[in-house]
mmCIF file as gemmi writes it, N, C-alpha and C atoms, coordinates in Angstrom:
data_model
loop_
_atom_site.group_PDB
_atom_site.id
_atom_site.type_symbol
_atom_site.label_atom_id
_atom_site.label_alt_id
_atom_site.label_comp_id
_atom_site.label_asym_id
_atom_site.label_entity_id
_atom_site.label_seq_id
_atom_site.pdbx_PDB_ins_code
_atom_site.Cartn_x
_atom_site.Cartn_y
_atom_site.Cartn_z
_atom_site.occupancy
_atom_site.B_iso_or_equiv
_atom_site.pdbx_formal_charge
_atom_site.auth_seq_id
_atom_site.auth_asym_id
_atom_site.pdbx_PDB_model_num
ATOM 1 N N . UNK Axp A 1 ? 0.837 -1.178 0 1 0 ? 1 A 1
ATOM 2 C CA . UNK Axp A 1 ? 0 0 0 1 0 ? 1 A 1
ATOM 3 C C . UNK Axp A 1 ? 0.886 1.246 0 1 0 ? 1 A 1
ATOM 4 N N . UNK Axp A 2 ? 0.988 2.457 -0.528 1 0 ? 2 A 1
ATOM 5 C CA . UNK Axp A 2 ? 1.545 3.683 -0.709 1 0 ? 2 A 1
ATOM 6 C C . UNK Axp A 2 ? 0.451 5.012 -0.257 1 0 ? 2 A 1
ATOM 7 N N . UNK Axp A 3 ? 0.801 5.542 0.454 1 0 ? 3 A 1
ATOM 8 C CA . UNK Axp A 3 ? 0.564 6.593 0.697 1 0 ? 3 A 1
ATOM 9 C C . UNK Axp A 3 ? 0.684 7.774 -0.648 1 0 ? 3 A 1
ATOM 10 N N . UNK Axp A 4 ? -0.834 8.456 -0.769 1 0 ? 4 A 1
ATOM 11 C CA . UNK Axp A 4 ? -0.822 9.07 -1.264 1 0 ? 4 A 1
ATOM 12 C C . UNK Axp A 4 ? -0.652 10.792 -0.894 1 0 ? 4 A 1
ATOM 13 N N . UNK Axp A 5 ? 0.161 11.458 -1.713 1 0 ? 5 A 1
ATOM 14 C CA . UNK Axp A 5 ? 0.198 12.732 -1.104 1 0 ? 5 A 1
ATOM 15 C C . UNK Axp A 5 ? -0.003 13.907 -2.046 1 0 ? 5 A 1
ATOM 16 N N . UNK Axp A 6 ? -0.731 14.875 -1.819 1 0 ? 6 A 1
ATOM 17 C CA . UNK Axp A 6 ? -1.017 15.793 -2.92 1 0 ? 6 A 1
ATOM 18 C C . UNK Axp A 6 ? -0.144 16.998 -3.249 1 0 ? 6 A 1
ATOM 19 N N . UNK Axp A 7 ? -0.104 18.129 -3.739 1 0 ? 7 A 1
ATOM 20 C CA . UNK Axp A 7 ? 0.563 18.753 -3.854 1 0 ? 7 A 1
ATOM 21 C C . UNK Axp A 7 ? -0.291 20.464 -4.398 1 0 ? 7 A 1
ATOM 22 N N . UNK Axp A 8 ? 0.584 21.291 -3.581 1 0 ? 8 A 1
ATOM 23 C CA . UNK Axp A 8 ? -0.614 22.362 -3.401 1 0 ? 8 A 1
ATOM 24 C C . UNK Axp A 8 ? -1.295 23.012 -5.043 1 0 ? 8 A 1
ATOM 25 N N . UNK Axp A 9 ? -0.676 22.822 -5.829 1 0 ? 9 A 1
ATOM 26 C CA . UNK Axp A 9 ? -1.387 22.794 -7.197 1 0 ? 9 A 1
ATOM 27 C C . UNK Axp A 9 ? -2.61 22.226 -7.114 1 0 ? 9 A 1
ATOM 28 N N . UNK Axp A 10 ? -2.573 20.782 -7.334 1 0 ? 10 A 1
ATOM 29 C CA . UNK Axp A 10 ? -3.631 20.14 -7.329 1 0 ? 10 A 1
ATOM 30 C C . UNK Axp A 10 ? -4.611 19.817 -6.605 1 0 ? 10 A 1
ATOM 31 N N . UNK Axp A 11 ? -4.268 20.127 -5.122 1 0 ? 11 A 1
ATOM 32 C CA . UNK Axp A 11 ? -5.351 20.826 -4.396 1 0 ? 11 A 1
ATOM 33 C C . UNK Axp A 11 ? -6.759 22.152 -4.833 1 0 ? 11 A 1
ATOM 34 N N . UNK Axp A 12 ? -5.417 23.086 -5.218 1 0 ? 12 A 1
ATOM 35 C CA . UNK Axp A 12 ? -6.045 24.33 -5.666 1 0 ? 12 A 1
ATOM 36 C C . UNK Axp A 12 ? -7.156 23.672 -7.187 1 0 ? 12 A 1
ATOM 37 N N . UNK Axp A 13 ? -6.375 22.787 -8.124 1 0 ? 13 A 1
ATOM 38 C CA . UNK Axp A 13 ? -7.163 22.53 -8.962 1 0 ? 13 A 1
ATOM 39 C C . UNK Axp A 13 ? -8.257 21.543 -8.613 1 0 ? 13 A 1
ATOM 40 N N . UNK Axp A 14 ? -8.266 20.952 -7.712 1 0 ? 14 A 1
ATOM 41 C CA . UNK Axp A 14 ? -9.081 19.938 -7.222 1 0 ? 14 A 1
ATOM 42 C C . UNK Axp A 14 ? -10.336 20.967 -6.742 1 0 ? 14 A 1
ATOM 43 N N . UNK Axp A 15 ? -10.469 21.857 -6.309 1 0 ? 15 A 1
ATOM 44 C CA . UNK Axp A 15 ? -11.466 22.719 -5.687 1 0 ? 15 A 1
ATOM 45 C C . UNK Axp A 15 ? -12.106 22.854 -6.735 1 0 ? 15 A 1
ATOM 46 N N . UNK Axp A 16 ? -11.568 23.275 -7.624 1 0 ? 16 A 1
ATOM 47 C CA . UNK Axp A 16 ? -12.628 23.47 -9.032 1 0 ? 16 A 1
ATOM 48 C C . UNK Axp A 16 ? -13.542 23.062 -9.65 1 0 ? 16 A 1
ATOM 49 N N . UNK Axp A 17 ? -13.283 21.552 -8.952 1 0 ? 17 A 1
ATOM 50 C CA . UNK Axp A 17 ? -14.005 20.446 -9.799 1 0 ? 17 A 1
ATOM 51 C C . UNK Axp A 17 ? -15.183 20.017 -9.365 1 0 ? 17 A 1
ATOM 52 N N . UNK Axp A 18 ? -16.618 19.606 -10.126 1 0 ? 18 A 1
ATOM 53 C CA . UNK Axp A 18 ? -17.92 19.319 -9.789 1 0 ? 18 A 1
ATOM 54 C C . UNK Axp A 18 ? -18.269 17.887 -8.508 1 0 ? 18 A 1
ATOM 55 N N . UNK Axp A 19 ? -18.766 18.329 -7.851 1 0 ? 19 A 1
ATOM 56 C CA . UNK Axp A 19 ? -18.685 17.753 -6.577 1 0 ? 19 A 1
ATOM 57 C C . UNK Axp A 19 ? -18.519 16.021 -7.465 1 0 ? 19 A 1
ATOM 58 N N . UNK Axp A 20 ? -19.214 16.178 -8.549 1 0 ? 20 A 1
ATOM 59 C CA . UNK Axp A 20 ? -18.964 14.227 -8.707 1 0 ? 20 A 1
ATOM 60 C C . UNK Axp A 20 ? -18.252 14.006 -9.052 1 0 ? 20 A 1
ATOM 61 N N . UNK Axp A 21 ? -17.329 14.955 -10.131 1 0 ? 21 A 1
ATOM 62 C CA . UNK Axp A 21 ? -15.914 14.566 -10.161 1 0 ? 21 A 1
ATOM 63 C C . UNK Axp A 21 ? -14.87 14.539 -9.345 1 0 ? 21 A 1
ATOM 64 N N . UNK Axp A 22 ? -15.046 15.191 -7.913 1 0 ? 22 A 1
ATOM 65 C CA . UNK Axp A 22 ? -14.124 15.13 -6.866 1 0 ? 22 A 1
ATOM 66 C C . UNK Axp A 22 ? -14.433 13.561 -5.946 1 0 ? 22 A 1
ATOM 67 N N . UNK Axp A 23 ? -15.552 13.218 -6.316 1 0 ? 23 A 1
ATOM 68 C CA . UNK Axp A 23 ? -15.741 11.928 -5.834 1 0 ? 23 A 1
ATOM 69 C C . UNK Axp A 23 ? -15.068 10.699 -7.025 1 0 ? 23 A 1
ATOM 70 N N . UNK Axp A 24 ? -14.799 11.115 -8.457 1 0 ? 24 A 1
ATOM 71 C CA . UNK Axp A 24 ? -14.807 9.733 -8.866 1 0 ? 24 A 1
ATOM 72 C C . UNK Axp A 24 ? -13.177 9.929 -8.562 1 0 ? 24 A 1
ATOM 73 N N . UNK Axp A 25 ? -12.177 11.377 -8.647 1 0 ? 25 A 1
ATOM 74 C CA . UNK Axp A 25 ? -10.88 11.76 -8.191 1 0 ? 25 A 1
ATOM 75 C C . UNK Axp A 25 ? -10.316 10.962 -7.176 1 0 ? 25 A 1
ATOM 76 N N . UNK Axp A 26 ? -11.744 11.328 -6.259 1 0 ? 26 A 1
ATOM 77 C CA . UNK Axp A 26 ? -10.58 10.633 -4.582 1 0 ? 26 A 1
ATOM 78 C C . UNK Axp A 26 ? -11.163 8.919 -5.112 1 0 ? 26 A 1
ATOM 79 N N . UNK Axp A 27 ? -11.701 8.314 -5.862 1 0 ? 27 A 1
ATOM 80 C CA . UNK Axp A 27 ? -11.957 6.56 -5.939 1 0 ? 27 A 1
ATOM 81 C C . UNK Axp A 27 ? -10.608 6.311 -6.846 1 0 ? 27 A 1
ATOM 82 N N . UNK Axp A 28 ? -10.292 7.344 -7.608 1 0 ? 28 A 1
ATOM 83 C CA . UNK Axp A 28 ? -9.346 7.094 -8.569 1 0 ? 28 A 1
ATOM 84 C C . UNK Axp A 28 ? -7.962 6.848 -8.103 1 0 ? 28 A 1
ATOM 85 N N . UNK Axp A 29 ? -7.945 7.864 -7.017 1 0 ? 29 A 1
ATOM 86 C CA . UNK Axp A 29 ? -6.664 8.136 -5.916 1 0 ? 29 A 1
ATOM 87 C C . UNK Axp A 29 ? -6.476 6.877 -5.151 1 0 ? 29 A 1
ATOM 88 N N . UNK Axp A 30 ? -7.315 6.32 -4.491 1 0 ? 30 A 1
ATOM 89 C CA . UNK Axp A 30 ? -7.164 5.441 -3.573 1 0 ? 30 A 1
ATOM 90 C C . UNK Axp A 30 ? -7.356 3.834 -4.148 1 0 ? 30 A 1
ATOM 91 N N . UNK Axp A 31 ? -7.597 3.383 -5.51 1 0 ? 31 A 1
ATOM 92 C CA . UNK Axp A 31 ? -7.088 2.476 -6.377 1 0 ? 31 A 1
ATOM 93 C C . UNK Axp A 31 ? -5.72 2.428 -6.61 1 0 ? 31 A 1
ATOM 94 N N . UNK Axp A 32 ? -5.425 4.037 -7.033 1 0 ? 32 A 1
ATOM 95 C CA . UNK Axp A 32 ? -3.875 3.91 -6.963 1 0 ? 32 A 1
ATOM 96 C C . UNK Axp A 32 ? -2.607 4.086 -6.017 1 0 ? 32 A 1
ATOM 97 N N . UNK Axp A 33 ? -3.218 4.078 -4.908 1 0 ? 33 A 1
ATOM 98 C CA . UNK Axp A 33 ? -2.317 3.87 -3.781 1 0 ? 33 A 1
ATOM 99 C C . UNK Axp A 33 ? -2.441 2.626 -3.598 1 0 ? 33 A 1
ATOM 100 N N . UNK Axp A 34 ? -2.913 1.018 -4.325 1 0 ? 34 A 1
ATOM 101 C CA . UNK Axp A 34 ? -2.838 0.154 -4.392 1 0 ? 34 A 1
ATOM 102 C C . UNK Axp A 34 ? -1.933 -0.631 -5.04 1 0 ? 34 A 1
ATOM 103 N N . UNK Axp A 35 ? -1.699 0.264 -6.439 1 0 ? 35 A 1
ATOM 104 C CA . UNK Axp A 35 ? -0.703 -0.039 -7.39 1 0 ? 35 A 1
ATOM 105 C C . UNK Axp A 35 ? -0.446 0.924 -8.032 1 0 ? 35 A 1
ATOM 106 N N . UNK Axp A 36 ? 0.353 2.056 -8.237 1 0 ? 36 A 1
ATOM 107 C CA . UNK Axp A 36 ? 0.383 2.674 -9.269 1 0 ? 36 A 1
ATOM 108 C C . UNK Axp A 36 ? 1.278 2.444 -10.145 1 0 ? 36 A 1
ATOM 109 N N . UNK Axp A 37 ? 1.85 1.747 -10.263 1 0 ? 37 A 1
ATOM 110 C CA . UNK Axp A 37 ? 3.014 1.261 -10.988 1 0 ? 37 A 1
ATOM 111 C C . UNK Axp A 37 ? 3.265 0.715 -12.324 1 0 ? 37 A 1
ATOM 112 N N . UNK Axp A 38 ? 1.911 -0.627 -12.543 1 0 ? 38 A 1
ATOM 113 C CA . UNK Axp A 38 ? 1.485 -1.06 -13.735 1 0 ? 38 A 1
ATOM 114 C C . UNK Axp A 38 ? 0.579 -0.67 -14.414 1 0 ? 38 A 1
ATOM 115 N N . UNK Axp A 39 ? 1.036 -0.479 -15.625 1 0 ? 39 A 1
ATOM 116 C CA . UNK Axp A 39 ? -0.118 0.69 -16.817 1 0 ? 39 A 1
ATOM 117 C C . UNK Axp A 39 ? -1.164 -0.67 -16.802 1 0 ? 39 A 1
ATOM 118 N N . UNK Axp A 40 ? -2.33 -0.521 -17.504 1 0 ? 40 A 1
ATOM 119 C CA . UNK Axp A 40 ? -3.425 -0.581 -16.892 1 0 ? 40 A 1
ATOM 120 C C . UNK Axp A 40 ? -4.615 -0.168 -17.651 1 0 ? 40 A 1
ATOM 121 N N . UNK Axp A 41 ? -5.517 -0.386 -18.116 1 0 ? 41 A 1
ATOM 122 C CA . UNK Axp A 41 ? -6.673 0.186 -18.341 1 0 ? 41 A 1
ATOM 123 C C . UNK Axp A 41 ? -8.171 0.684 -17.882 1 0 ? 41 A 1
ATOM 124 N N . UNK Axp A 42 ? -7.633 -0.057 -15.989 1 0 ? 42 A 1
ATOM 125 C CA . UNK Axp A 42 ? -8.746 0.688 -15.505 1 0 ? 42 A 1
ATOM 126 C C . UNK Axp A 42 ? -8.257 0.256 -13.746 1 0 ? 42 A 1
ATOM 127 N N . UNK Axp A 43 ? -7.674 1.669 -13.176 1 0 ? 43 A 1
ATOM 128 C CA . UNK Axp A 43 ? -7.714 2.797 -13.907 1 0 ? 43 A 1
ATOM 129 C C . UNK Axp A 43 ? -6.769 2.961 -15.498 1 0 ? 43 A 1
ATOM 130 N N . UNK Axp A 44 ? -6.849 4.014 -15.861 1 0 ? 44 A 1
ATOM 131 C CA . UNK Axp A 44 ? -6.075 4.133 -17.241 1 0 ? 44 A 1
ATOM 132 C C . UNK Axp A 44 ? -4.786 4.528 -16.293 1 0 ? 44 A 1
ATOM 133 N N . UNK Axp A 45 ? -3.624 4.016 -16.736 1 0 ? 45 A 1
ATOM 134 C CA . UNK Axp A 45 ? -2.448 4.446 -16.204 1 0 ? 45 A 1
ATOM 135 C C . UNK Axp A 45 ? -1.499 4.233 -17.422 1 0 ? 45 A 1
ATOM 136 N N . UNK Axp A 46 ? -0.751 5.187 -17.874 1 0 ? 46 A 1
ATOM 137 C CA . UNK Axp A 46 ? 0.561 5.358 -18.205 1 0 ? 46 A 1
ATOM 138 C C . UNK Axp A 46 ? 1.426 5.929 -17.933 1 0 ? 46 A 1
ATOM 139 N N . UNK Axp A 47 ? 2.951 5.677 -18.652 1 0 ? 47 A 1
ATOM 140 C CA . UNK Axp A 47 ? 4.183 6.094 -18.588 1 0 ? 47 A 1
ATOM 141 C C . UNK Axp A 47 ? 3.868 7.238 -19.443 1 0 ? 47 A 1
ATOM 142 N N . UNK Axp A 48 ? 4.542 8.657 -18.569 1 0 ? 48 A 1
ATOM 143 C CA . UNK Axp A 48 ? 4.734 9.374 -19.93 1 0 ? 48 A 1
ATOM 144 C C . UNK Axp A 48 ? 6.311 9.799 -20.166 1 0 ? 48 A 1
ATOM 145 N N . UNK Axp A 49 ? 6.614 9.368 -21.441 1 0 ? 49 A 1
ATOM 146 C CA . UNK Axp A 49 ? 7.522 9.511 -21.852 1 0 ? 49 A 1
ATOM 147 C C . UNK Axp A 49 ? 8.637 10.337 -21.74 1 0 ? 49 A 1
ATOM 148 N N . UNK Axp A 50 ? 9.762 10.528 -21.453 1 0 ? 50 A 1
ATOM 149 C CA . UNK Axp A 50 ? 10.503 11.479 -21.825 1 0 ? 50 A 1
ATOM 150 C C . UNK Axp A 50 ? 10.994 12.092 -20.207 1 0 ? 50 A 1
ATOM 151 N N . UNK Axp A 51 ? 10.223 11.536 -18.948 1 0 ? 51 A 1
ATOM 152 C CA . UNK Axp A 51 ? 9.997 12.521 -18.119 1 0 ? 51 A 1
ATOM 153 C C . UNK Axp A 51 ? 11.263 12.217 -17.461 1 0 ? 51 A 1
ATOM 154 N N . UNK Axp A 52 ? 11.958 13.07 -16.788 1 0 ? 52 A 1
ATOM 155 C CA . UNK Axp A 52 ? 12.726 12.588 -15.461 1 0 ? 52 A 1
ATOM 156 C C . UNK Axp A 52 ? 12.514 13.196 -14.452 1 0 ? 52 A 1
ATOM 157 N N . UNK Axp A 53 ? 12.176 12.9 -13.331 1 0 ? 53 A 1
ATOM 158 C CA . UNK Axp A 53 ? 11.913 11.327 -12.874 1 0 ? 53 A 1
ATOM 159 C C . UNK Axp A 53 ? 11.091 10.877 -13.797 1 0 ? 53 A 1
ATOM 160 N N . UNK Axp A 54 ? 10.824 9.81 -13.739 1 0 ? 54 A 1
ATOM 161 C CA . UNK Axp A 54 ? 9.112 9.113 -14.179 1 0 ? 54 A 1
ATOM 162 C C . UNK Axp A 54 ? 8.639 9.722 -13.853 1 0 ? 54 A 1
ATOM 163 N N . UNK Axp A 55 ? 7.299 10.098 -14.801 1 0 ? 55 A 1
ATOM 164 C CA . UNK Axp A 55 ? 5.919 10.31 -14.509 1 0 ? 55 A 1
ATOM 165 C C . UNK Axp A 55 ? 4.709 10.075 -14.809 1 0 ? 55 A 1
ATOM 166 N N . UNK Axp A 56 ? 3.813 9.641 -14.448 1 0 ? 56 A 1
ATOM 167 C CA . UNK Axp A 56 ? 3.216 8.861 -14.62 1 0 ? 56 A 1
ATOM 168 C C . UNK Axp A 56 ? 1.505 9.878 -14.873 1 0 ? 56 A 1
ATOM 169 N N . UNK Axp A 57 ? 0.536 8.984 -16.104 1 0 ? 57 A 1
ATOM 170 C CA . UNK Axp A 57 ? -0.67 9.589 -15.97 1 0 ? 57 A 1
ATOM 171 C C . UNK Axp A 57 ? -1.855 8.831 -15.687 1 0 ? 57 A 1
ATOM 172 N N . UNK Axp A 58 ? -2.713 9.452 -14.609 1 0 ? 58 A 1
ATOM 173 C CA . UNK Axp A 58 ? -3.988 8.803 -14.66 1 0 ? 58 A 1
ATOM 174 C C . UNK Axp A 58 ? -5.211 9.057 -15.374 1 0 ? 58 A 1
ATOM 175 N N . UNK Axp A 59 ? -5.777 8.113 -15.898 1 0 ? 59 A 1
ATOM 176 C CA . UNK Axp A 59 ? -6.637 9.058 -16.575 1 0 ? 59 A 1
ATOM 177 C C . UNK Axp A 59 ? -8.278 9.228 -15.792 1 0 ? 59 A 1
ATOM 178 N N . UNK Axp A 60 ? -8.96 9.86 -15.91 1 0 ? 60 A 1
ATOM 179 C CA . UNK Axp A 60 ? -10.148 9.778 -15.013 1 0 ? 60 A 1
ATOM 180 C C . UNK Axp A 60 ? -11.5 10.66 -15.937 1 0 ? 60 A 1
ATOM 181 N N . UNK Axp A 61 ? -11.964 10.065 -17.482 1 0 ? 61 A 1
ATOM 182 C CA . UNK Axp A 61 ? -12.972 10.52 -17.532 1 0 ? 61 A 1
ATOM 183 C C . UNK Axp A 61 ? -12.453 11.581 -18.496 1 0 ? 61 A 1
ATOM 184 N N . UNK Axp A 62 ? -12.417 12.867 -18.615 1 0 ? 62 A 1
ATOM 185 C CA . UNK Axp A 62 ? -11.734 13.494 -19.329 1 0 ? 62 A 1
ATOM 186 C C . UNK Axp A 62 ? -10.739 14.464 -18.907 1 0 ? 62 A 1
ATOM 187 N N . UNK Axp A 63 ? -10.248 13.996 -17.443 1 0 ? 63 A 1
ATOM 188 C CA . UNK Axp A 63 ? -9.372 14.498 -16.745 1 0 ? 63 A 1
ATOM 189 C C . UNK Axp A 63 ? -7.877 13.744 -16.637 1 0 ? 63 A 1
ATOM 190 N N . UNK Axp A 64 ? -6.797 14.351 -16.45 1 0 ? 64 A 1
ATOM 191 C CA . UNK Axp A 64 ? -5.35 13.717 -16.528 1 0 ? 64 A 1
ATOM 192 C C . UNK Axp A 64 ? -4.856 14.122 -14.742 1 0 ? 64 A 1
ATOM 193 N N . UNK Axp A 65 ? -4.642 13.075 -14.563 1 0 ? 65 A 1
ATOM 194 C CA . UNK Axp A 65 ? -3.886 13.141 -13.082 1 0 ? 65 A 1
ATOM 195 C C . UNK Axp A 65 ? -2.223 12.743 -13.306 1 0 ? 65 A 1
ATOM 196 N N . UNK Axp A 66 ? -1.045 13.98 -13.001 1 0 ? 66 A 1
ATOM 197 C CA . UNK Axp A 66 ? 0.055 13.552 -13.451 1 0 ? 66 A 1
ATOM 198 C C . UNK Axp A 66 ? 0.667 12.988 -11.818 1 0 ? 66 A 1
ATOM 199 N N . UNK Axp A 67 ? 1.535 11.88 -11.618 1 0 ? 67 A 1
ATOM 200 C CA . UNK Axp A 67 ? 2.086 11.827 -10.927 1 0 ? 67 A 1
ATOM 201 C C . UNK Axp A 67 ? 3.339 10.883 -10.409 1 0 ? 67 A 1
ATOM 202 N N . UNK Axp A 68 ? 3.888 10.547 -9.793 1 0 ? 68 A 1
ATOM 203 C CA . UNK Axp A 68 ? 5.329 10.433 -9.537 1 0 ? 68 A 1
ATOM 204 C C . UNK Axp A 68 ? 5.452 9.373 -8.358 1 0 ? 68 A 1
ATOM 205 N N . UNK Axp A 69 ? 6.04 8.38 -8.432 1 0 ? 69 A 1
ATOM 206 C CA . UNK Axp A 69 ? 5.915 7.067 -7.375 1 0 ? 69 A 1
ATOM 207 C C . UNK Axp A 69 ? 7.27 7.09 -7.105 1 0 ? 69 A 1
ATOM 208 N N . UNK Axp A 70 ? 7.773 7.474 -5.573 1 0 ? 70 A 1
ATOM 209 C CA . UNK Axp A 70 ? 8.797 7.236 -4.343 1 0 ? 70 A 1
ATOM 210 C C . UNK Axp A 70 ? 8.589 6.584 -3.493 1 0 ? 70 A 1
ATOM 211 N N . UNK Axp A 71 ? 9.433 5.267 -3.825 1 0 ? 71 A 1
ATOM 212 C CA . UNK Axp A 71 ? 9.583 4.311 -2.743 1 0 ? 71 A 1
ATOM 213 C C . UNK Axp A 71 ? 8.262 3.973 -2.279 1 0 ? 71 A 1
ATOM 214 N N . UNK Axp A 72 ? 7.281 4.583 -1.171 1 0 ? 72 A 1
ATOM 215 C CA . UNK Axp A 72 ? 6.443 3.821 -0.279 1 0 ? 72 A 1
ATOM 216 C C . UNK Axp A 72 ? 5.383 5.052 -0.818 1 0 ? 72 A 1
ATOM 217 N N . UNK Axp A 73 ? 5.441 5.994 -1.278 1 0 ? 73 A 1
ATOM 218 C CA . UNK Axp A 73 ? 4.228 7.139 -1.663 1 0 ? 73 A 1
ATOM 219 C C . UNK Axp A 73 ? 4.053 7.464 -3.457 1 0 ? 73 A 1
ATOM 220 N N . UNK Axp A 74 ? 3.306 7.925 -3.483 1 0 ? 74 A 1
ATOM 221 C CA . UNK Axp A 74 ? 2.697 8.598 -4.4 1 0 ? 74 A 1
ATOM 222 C C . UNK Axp A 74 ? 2.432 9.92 -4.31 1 0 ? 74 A 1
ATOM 223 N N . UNK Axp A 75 ? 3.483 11.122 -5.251 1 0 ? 75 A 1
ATOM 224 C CA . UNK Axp A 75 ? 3.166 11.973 -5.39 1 0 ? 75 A 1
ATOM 225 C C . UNK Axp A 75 ? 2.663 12.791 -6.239 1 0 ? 75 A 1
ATOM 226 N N . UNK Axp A 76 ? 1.448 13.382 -6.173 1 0 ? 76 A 1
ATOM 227 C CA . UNK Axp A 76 ? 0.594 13.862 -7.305 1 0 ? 76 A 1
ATOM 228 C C . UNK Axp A 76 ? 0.894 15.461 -7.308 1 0 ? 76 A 1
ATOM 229 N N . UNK Axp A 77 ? 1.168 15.365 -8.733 1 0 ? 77 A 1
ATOM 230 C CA . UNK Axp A 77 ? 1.155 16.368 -9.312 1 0 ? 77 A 1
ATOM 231 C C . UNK Axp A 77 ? 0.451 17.573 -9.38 1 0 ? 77 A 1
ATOM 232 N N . UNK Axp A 78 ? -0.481 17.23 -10.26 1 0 ? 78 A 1
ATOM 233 C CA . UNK Axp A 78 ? -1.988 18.161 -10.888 1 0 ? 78 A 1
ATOM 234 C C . UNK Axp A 78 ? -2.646 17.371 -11.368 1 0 ? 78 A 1
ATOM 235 N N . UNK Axp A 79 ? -3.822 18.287 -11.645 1 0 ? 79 A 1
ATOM 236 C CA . UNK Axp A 79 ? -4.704 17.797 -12.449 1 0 ? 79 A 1
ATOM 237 C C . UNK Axp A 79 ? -5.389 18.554 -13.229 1 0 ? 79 A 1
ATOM 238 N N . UNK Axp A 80 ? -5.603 17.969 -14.469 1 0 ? 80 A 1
ATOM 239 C CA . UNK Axp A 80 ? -6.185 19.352 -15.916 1 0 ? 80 A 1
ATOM 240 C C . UNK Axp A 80 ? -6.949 18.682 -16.409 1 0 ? 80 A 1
ATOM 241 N N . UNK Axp A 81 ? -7.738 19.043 -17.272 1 0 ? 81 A 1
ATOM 242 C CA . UNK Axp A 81 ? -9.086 18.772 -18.591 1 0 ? 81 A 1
ATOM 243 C C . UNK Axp A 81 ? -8.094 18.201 -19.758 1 0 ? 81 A 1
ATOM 244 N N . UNK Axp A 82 ? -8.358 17.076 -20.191 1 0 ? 82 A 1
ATOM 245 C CA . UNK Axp A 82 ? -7.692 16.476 -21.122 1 0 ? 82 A 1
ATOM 246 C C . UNK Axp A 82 ? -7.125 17.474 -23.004 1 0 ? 82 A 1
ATOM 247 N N . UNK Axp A 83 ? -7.464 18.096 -23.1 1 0 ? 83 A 1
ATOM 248 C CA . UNK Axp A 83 ? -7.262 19.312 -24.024 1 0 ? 83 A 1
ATOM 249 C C . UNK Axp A 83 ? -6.316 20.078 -23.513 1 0 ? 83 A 1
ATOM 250 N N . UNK Axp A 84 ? -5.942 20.451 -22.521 1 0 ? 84 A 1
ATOM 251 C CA . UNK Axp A 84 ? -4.908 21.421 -22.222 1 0 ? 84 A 1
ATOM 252 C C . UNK Axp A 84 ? -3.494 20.484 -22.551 1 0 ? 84 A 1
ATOM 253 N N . UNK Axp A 85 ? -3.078 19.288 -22.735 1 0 ? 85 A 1
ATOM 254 C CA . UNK Axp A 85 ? -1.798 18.511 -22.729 1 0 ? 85 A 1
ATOM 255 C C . UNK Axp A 85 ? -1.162 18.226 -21.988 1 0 ? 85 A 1
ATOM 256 N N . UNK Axp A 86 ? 0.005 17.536 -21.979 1 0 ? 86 A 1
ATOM 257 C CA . UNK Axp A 86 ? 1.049 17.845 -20.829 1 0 ? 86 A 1
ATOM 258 C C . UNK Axp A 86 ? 2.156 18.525 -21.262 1 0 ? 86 A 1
């Protein structure tokens, strides 16, 4: 199990979001403090390329959760509307 930890970005962007998408967010979150490691199709998880460190995306609907796996945690990035990119 990994501890998940947020990061004050995605906090701030997390407020934004429609109360049901902050609910399917935190189901999405706490699947992946189970495994985030292996890509996956549900949740959607990939490698994204190029990054250093790794970084990793979740996908949730038409939202992108970017984030970063140390040792025993999970650290999340942000989160954006699938149109903006990474």
């Amino acid at each position: 199990m990994y501890s998940v930890i947020v990061s004050r970005t995605f906090q701030k962007q997390f407020q934004k979001l429609s109360s049901a998408m902050k609910k399917r967010v935190r189901k999405g979150l706490a699947e992946l403090g189970e495994d985030p490691l292996t890509p996956r199709s549900n949740p959607d998880i990939k490698i994204l390329e190029g990054t250093e460190p790794i970084k990793r995306r979740l996908r949730i609907g038409d939202y992108r959760i970017i984030y970063l796996v140390e040792k025993h945690s999970i650290k999340v990035i942000e989160i954006f509307p699938r149109g903006r990119g990474y």
